[in-house]
Backbone as a ProteinNet text record, in pm:
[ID]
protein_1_A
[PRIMARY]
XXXXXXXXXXXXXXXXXXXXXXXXXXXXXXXXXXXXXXXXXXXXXXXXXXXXXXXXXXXXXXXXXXXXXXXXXXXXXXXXXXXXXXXXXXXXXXX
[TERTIARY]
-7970.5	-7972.8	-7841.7	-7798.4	-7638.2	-7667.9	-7632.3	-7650.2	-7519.5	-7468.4	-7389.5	-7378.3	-7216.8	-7230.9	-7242.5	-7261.8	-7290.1	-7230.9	-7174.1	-7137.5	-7278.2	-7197.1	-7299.8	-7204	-7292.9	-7171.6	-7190.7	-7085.2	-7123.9	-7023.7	-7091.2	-6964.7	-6797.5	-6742.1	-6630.3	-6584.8	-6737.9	-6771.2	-6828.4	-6872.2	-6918	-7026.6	-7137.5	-7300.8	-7335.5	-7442.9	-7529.8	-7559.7	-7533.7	-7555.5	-7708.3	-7762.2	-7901.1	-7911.6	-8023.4	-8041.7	-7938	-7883.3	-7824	-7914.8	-7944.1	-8012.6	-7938.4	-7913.1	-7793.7	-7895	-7801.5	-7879	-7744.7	-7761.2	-7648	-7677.7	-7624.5	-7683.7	-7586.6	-7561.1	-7467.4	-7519.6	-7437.3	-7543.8	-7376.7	-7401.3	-7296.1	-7172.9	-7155.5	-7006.9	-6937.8	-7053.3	-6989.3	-7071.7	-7020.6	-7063.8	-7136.1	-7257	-7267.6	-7348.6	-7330.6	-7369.7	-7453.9	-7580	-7674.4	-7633.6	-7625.8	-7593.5	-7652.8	-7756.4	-7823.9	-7807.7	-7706.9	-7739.1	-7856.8	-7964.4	-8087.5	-8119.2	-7936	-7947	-7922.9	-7934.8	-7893.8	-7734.1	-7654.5	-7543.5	-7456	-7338	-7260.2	-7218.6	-7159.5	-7139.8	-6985	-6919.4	-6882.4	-6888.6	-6876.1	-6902.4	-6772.2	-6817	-6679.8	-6742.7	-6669.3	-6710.7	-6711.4	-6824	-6813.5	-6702.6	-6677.5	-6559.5	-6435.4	-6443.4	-6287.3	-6306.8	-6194	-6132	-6201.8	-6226.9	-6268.5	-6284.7	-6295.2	-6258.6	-6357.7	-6390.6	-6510.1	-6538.1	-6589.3	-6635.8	-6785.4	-6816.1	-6944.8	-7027	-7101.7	-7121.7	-7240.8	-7331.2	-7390.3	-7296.6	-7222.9	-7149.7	-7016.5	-6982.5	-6855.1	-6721.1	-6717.1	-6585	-6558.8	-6416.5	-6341.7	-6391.8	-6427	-6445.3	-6376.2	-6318	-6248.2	-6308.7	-6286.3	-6358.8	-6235	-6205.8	-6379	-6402.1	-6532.8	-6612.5	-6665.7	-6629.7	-6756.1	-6874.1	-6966.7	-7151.2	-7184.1	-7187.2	-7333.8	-7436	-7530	-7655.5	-7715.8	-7809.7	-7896.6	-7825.1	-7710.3	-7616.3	-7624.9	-7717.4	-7694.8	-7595.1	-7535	-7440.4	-7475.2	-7428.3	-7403.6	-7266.2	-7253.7	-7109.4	-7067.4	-6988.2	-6935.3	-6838.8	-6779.1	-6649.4	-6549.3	-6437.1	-6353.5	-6323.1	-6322.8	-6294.6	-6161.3	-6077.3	-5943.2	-5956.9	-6048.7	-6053.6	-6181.1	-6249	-6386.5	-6390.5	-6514	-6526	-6473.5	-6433.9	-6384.7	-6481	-6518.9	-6622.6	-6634.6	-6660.9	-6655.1	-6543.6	-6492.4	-6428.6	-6519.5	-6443.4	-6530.3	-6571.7	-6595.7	-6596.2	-6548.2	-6448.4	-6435.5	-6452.9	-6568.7	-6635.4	-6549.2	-6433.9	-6377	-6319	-6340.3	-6311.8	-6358.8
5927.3	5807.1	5781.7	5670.6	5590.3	5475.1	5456.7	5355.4	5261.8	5118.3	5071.8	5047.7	5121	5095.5	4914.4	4853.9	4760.1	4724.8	4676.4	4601.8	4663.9	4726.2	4741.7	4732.2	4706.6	4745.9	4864.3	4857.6	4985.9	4990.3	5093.6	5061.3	5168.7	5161.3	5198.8	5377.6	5424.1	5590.5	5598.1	5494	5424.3	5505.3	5496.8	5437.1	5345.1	5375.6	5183	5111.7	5036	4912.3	4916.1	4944.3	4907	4822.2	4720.8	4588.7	4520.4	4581.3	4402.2	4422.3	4336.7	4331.5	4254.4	4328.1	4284.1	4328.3	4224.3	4232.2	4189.4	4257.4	4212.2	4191	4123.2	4061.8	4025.7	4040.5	4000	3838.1	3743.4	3648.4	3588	3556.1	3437.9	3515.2	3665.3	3723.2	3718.1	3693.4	3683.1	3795.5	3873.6	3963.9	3868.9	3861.3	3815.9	3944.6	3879.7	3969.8	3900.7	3885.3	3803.1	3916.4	3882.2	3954.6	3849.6	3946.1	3871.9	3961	3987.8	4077	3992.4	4083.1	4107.5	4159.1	4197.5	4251.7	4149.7	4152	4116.9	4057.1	4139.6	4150.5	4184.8	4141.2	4088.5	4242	4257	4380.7	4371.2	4459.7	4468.1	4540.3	4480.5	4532.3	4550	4703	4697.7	4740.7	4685.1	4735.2	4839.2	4916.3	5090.1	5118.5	5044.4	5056	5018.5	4966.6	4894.5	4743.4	4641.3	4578.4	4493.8	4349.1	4291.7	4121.5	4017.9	3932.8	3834.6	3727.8	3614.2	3479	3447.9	3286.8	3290.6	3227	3268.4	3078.3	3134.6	2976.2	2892	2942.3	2907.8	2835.2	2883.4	2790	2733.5	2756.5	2685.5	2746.7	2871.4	2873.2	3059.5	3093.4	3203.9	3312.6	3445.4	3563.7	3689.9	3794	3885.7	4014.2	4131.4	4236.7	4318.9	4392.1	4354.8	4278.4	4245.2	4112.5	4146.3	4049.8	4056.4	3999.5	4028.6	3964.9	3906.4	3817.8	3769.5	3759.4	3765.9	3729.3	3654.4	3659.1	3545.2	3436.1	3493.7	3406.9	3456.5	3398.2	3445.8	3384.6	3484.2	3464.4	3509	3412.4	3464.3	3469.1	3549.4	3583.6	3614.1	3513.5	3557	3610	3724	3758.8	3711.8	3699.3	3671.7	3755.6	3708.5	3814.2	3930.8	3854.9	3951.4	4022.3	3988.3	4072.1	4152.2	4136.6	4186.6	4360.5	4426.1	4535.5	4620.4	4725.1	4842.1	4930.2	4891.7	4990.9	5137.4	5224.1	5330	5435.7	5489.5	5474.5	5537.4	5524.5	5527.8	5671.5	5744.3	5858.6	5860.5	5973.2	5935	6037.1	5981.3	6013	6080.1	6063.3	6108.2	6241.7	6278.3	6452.6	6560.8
1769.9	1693.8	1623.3	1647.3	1570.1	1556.2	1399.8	1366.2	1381.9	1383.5	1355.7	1203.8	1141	1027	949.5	850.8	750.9	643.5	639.3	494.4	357.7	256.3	161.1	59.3	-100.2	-187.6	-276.5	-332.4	-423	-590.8	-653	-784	-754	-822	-835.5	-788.4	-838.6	-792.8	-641.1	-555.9	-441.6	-475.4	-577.5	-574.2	-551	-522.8	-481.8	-571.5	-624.8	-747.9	-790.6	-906.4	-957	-1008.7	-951.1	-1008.9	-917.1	-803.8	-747.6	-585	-562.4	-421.7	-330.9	-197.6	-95.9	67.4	157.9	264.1	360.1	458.9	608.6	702.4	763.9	942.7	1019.6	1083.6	1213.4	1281.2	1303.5	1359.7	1442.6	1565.2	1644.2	1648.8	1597.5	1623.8	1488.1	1374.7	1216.8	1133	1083.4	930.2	849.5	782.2	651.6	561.5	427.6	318	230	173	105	-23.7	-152	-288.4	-374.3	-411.1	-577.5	-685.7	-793.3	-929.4	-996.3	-1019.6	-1075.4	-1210.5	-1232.6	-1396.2	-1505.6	-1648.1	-1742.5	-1743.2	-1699.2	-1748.3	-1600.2	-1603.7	-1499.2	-1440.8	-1316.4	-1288.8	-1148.5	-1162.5	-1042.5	-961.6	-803.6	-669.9	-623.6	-535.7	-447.3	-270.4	-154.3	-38.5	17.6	65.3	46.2	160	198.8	316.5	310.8	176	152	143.2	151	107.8	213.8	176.3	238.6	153.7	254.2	189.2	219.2	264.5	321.4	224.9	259.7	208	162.4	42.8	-12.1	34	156	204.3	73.4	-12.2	-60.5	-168.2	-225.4	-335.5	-296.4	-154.3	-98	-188.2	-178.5	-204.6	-185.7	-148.1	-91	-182.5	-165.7	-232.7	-171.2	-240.1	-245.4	-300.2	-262.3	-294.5	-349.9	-520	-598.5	-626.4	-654.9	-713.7	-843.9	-938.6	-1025.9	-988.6	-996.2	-991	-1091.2	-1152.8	-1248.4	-1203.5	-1351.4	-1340.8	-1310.2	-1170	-1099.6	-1048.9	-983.7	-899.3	-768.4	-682.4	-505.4	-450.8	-380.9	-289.1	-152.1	-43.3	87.3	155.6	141.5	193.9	335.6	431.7	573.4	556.7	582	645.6	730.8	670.7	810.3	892.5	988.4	1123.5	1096.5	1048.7	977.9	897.6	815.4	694.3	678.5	777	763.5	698.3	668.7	668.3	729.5	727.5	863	903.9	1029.9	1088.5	1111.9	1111.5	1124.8	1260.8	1263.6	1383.5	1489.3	1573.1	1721.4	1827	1812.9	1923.9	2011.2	2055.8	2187.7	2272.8	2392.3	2451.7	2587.8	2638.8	2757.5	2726.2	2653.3	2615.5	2690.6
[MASK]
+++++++++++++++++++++++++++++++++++++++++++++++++++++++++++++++++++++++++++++++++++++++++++++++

């Protein structure tokens, strides 16, 4: 079993954020990232993979990682193809 790795976020120590709820999907050859902080109080995210950049289509405008989050602000976030996440590297199998 191999998974393909995902876009997730995490804090600064790369834990998983409590209180923010995030979701990823692949759709048409594009990354997206669904992010709702669920907490009180604003937080920032970083990509457990690094640096990454995309367009947050729900409020129409460019996002950059890190992010701050506020409270009860959903975002859906596409990646650009350039800047997307970095996938895990690859095995290589002709060994």
């Amino acid at each position: 079993g191999f998974l393909e790795p995902h876009p997730h976020l995490v804090d600064r120590r790369e834990y998983p954020l409590e209180g923010v709820v995030s979701r990823s999907v692949k759709a048409n050859g594009a990354a997206y990232l669904y992010v709702a902080n669920l907490r009180r109080t604003s937080v920032q995210a970083e990509l457990a993979d690094g640096e990454g950049a995309g367009f947050d289509v729900l409020n129409e405008q460019p996002v950059s990682f890190p992010l701050v989050l506020e409270p009860l602000y959903p975002m859906l976030i596409r990646f650009d193809s350039t800047k997307a996440p970095s996938a895990a590297p690859q095995k290589n199998t002709d060994e």
